[in-house]
N, C-alpha and C positions, 0 to 999 in steps of 0.2 A: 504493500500500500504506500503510498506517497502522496506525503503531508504538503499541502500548501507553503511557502515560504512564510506568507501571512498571516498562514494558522499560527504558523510557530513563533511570532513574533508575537502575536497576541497572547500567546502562552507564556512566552517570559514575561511579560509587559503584568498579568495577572498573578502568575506563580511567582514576583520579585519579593526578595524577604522584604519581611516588614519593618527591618533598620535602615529603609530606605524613604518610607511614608513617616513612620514614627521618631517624635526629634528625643535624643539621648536629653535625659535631665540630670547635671551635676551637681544638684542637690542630694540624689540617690547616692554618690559613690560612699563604698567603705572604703576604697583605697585614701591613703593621705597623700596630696599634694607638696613636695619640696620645691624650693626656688632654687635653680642650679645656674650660680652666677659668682663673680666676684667683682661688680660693679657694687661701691656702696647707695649710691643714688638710687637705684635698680630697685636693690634690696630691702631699701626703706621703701620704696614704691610697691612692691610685692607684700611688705609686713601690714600694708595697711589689706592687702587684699583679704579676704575672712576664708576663701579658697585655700590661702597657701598657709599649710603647718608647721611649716621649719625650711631649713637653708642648708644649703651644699657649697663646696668653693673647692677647689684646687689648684697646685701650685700653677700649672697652664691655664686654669680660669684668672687666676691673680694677674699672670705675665701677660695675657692678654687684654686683661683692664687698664693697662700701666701701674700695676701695684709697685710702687719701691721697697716701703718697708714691710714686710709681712706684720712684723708684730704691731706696728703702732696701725695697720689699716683692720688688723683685729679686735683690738682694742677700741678702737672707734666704732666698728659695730655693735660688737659689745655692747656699750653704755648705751648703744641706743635700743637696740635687740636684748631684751632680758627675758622674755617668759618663751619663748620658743627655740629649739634645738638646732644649733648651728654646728655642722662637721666642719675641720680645721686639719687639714693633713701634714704630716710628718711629713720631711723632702732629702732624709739622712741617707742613705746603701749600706750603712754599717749597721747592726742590730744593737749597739750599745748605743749609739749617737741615736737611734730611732728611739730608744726608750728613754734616755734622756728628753727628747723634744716632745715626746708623748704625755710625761707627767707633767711639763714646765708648759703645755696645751692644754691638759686635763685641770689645769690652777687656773686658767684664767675664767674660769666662772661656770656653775653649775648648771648652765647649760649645754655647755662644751662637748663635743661628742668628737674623740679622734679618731680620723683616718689610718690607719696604716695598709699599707697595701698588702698583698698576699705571697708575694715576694720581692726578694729588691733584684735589681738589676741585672743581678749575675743568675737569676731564678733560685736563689737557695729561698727554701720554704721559709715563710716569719711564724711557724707553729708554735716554736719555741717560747718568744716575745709575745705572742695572741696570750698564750698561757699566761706569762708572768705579770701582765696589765692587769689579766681581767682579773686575776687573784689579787692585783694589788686596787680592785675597784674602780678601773678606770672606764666609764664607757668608753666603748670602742666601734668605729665603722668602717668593716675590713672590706676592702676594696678592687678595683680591677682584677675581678672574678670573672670566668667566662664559662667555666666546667661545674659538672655537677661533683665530680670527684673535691674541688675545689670548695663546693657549699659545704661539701658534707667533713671535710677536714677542719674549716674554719667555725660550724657548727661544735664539733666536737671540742674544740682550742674554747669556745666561750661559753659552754652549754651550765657550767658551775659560775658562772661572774656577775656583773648586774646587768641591765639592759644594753640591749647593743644593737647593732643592724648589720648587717651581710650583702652588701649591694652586688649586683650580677649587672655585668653592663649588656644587656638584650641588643641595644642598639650595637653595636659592636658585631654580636653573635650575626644581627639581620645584614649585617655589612658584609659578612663572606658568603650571603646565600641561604643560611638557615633560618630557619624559621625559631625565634626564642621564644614563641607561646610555649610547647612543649616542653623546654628548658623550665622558662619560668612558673610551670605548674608543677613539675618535679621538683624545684628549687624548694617551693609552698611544702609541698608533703615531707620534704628533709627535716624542715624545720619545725613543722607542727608537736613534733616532742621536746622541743623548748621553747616556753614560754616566757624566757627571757628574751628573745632575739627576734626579730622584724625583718622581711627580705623585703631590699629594695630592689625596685626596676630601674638600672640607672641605664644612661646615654639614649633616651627615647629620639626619637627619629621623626614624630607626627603626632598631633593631638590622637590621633585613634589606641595610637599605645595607653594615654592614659584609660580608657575603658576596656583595651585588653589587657591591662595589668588587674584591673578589680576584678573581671568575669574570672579570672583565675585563682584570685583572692591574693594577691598579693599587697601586704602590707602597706608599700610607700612608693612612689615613682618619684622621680626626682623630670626637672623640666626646667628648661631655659626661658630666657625672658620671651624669645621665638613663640615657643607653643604657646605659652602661659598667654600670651598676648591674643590666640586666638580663642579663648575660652567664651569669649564672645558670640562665637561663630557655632557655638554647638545648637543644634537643631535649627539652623537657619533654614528658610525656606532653599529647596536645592534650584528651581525654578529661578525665583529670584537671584538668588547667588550666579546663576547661568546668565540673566541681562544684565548685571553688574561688570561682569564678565567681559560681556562684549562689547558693554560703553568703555569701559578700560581701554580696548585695545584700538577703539575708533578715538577715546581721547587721546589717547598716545599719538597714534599716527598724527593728526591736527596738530598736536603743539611742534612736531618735530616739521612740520612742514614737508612730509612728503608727498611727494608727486610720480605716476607713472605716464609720461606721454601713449597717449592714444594715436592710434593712423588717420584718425580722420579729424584730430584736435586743431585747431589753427594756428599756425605757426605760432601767434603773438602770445596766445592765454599759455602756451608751453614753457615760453621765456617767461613770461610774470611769473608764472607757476613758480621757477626757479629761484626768480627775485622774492618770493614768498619764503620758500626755504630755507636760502641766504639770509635773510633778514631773523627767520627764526633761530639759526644757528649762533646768528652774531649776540641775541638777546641771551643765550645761554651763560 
């Protein structure tokens, strides 16, 4: 038998799931919202937001704001940022210089949550140092994770400590091809027999991450000023979002002044045309 092309367009058109008519409401999520930045402007603009539960930074988010001095641009958050959780990472390769920078991070204020990553540089495991923090009560948020071997080692290192987070960078994992839903539902079930520790979804890649990290029940995503800024846009009309769209790209073209001559245009309107251009160009 042989279906109509019509029929079947009418079929998908009818059979489209219904996350396509129905708008997501972000009032619904359990997952917590982190602000993943190290612009302080930003980050006081995000803390007013009632969306966002806590703050992320790292050494390359710093270097990329123009941070100079790490300590004194923490400290200025600080004072301003006090009842919500700010990670602050160690930047040491040596396991003794790391725990040193981890307790003199863990001092600057009870909301402090330190970074250390899951290895240093030369790949030697930080199992050892995960141990000796969380014994000595430091929250800890063990970091640039991409394996599940990896969750489940860094689980085991804090499962006796106080609160902590495990962040698995998904966006990362989606970067070589894989899909880290999978990952990060497995991550969820590693962890569910401690109840001290929280799996973050770090390095998102799109607002849609943030509702694939909750449908899996993942504790925290972490999110840049990028996404966060589109929180706006959730259940927009897609319709409309489509004519927004396409006056965008007709007001593009106008302001740039371009022009394609036609064969049957008249010589003169083709030159103007050009002097239109020209004249927009120079206004830039």
């Amino acid at each position: 038998m042989i279906t109509s092309s019509t029929a079947i367009t009418r079929d998908a058109i009818t059979n489209a799931p219904d996350s396509l008519e129905q708008p997501l409401d972000p009032s619904r999520l359990k997952v917590k919202i982190y602000a993943d930045g190290a612009d302080k402007a930003t980050m006081l603009e995000m803390y007013a937001n009632p969306l966002v539960s806590g703050f992320t930074t790292n050494p390359t988010l710093m270097k990329k704001s123009g941070v100079i001095d790490y300590c004194s641009f923490a400290r200025e958050v600080l004072d301003q940022i006090r009842d919500r959780p700010i990670s602050f990472e160690v930047f040491a390769d040596n396991f003794d210089e790391m725990e040193d920078q981890a307790r003199e991070i863990a001092s600057w204020g009870k909301n402090v949550i330190v970074k250390i990553p899951i290895t240093n540089t030369r790949g030697e495991s930080s199992d050892g140092l995960l141990q000796r923090l969380a014994k000595a009560g430091v929250q800890l948020n063990v970091t640039a994770l991409l394996t599940l071997d990896q969750v489940h080692r860094a689980a085991e290192c804090l499962g006796n400590g106080p609160a902590s987070k495990i962040s698995v960078f998904a966006g990362r994992i989606a970067d070589t091809g894989r899909d880290p839903v999978p990952v990060m539902a497995a991550a969820v079930e590693l962890l569910a027999p401690y109840k001290n520790l929280e799996l973050i979804w770090a390095s998102p890649r799109e607002l849609l991450n943030v509702f694939q990290a909750d449908a899996v029940g993942c504790h925290i995503i972490t999110a840049t000023t990028d996404i966060l800024k589109k929180l706006n846009l959730i259940g927009k009309d897609l319709a409309q979002y489509s004519l927004e769209t396409v006056k965008m790209f007709f007001d593009d073209a106008e302001k740039a002044g371009y022009h394609i001559p036609l064969r049957d245009e008249p010589q003169d309107s083709a030159i103007e045309a050009e002097k239109v251009a020209g004249s927009a160009a120079a206004d830039d």
